[in-house]
N, C-alpha and C positions, 0 to 999 in steps of 0.2 A: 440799206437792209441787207442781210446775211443773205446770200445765197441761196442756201439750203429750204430759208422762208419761203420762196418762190415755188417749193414742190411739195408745200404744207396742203395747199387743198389737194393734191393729186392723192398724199397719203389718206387724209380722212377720206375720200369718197370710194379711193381701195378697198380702205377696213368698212366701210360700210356693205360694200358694196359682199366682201368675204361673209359677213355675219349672214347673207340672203344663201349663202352655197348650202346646198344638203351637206352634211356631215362635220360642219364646220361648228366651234362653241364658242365662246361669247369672246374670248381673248387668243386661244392656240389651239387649237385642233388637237396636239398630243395631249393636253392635260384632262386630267377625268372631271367627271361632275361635282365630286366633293371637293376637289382643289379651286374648279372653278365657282362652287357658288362660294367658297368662303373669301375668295377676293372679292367676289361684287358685294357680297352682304359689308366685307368691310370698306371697300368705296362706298355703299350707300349711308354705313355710320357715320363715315368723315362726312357726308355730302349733308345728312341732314344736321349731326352738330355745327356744320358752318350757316344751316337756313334759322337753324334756333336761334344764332347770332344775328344774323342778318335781320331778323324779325324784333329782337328786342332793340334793336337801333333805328328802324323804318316805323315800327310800330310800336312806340311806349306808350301803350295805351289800352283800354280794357280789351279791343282791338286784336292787339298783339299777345294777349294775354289767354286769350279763347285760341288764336292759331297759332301759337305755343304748345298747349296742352293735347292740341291734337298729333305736332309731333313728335312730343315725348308718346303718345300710342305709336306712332312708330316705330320709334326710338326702340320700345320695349320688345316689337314683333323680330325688329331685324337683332337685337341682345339673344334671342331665343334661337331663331338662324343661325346664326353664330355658336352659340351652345350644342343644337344638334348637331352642326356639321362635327365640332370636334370630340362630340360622342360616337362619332360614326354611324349617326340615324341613317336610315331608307331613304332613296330617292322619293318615294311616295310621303312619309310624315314631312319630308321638307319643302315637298310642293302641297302641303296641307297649310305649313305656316306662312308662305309665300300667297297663297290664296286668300288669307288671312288680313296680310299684310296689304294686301292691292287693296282690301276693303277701304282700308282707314287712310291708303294715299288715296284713293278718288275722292272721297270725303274731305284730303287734306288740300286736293286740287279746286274743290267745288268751293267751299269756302274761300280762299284764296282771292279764286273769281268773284265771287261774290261781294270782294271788297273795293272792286275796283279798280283805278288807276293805281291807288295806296299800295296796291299788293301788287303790282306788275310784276315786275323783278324775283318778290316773292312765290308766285305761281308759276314762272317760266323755272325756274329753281325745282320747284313741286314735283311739275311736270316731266322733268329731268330725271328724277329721281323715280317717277312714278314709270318712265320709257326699261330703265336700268330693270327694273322690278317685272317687268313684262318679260325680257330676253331671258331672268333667269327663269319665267316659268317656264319659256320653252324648251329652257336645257332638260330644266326637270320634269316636264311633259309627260304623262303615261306614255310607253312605246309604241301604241297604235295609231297613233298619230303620227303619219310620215313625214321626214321636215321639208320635202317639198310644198307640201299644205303649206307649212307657214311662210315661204317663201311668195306662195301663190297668192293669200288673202293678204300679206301685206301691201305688195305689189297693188293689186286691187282695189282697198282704200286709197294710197297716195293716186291709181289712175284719177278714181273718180271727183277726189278733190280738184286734178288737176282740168278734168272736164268739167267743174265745176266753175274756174276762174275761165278758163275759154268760151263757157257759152257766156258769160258777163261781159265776156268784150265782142264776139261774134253776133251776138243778141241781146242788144240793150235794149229789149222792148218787153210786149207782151210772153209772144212767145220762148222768150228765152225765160222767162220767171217761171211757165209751166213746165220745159225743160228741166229747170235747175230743181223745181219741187222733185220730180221723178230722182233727180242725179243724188241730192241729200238722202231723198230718203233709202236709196241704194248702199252710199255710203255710210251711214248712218247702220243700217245691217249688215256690212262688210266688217266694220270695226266691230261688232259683235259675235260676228264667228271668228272674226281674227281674236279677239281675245278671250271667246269662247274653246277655241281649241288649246289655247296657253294655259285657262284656269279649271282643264281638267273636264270639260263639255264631256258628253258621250258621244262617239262616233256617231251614231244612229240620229241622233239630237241634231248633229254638224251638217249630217248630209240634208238633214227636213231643209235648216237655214238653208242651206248652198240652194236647194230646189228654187226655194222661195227669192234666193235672190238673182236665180239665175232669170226664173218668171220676170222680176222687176224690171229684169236689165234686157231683156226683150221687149216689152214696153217703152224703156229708152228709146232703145234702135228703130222702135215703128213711127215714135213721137218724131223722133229727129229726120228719119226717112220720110214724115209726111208733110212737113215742112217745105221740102227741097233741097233744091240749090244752096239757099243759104246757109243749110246746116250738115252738107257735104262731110266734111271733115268730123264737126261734133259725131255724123251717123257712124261714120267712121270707124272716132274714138271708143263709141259705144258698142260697136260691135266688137273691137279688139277686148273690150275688158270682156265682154260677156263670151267670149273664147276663154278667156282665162279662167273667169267660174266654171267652165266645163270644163276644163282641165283639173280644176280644184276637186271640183267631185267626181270625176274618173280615179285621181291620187286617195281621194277618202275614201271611196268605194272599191279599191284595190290593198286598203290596210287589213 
């Protein structure tokens, strides 16, 4: 193996890790929002012309043929991205059509799933496309939204997932299942202000969620605190993320 292969994950979880900096855009920091969304609008052309293909070979079949026609709606939203940007639209009409566009990739994600094993490949594809479709809302974000936010509520879903698999293993009983209902349904409204703030929420709307989730995530911490022993670490985990919600909305309450 080449050398160079060996410092391949160090560069992806760099660049990943740069996309979380405030002030940072999806590819270079110097380039502006109309250069940068007309690159990803055309990454996402290429990305879904090769799932249209990938689908009419996985799925010839009436099948394929229903989740085909949902990504030519795609197809059609990211052709019009495309067209604003080289008209030189608003950052606002092009986070209009990107809002637009999320619609019809969760709907192209939800079917996908829907189908099963048949679609794996297909949907991890979807999903790809639909993550891309997310960072550009944040570029093109109304400005009252700080991007420390988005750095904060992302952070925050992946914690609480990741409190998710630990009480699975920390707590293979009862109590880790009423645990894990609390941690879902926390993250489950993390990814909702998280994508709430990307498709143009209202600040005032972000801070109610953040409240509510911050309530939630107190709840956690008393659940996993009355536990004991056992759930030391999970109390832990839960108190750190629920710092972070407070951080989150001190940063939204400070826009």
């Amino acid at each position: 193996m080449p050398r160079f292969l060996y410092w391949l994950p160090v560069l992806v979880w760099t660049a990943g890790l740069l996309a979380l900096v405030p002030g940072t855009t999806l590819a270079q920091g110097s380039r502006d929002p109309l250069t940068e969304t007309q690159n990803v609008a055309n990454q996402m052309a290429k990305s879904l012309r090769i799932l249209r293909e990938d689908i009419d070979v996985d799925l010839p079949d009436n099948r394929g043929e229903a989740l085909g026609a949902q990504v030519d709606n795609c197809v059609l939203h990211v052709r019009q991205l495309q067209r604003a940007v080289r008209g030189g639209a608003a950052k606002a009409q092009l986070h209009k059509i990107v809002v637009e566009l999320d619609k019809d990739l969760d709907r192209l994600v939800a079917a996908a799933a829907a189908l099963g094993s048949d679609a794996y490949y297909l949907r991890r594809s979807a999903v790809k496309i639909n993550a891309q479709n997310e960072n550009l809302a944040r570029l093109l974000a109304p400005p009252t939204i700080p991007p420390r936010f988005f750095a904060l509520t992302d952070q925050i879903a992946k914690s609480l997932q990741a409190l998710h698999d630990d009480i699975d293993i920390d707590l293979p009983d009862a109590r880790g299942k009423a645990l894990i209902a609390l941690s879902d349904r926390c993250q489950a409204h993390a990814v909702q202000i998280y994508r709430g703030g990307r498709f143009g929420a209202p600040p005032a709307r972000l801070r109610q969620h953040l409240a509510e989730l911050n309530r939630n995530l107190q709840q956690l911490v008393e659940a996993a605190g009355a536990i004991g022993s056992d759930a030391y670490y999970l109390r832990k985990s839960a108190a750190n993320i629920r710092a972070q919600g407070e951080e989150a909305l001190k940063v939204l309450g400070s826009s």
